[in-house]
C-alpha positions in Angstrom: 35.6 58.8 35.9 35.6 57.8 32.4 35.8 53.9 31.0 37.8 52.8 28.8 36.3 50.0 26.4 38.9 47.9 24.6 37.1 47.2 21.4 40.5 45.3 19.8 38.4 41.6 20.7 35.2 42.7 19.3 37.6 43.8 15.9 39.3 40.5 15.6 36.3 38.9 15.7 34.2 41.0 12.9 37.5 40.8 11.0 36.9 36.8 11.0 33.3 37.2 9.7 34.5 37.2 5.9 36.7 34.5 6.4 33.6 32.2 7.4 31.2 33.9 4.9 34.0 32.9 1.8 34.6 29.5 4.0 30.5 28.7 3.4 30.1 30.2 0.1 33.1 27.9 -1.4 31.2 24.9 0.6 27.8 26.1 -1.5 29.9 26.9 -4.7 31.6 22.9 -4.5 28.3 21.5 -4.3 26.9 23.4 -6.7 29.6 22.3 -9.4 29.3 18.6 -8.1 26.2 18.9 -8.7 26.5 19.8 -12.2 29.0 17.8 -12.4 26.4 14.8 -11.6 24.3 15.8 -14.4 27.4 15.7 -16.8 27.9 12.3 -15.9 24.1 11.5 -15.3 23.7 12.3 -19.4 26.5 10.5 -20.4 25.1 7.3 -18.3 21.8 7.8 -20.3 23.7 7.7 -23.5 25.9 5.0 -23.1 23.8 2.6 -20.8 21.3 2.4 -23.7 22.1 -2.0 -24.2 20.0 -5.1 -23.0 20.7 -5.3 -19.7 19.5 -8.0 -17.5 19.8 -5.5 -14.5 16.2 -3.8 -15.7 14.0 -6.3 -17.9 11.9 -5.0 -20.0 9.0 -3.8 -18.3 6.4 -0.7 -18.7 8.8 1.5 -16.5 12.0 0.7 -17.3 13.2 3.6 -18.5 12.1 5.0 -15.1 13.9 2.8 -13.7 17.5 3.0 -15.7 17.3 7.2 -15.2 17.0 6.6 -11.3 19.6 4.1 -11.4 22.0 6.4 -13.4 20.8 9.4 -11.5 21.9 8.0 -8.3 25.1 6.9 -9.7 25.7 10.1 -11.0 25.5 11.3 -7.7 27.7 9.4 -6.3 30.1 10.0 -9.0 29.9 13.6 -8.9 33.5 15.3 -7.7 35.4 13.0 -8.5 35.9 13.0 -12.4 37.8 16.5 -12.4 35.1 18.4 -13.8 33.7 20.1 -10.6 37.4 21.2 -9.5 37.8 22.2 -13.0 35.1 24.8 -12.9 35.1 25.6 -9.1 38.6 27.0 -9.5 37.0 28.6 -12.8 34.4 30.0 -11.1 36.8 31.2 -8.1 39.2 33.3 -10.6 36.3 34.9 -11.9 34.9 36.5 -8.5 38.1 37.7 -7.6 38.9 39.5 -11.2 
């Protein structure tokens, strides 16, 4: 007597495998443009913060100091200025054309 094996399960499931693969690589892709994103705003920090600021006296390592400061805020700035949606969805229309 022969078995049937319904493989119909198995199918759904290796037809939900892309679906988490382009689910991850968006997640990569997002963080990679916020990321750029951050050093977009990071360089713009270092331009514009350039003043006499009581924040960092002057001191042998301040300008250590003012890039980690605008390095972190640049991080924590980064997806929300438009930017990173801006090339994420530019980025996107190119891997599907």
């Amino acid at each position: 007597m022969k078995m049937k094996i319904d493989n119909y399960e198995a199918l759904q499931e290796l037809n939900q495998i892309p679906n988490i693969v382009k689910t991850d690589n968006d997640a990569k892709l997002k963080e990679e443009t916020n990321k750029f994103e951050a050093i977009f705003i990071k360089e713009i920090l270092d331009v514009s913060i350039k003043s006499n600021n009581s924040l960092f006296p002057k001191s042998a390592g301040e300008e250590i100091y003012q890039s980690m400061y605008n390095g972190a805020i640049s991080n924590k700035m980064s997806g929300h200025f438009g930017f990173s949606k801006l090339l994420f969805n530019y980025l996107k229309s190119k891997e599907k054309g």
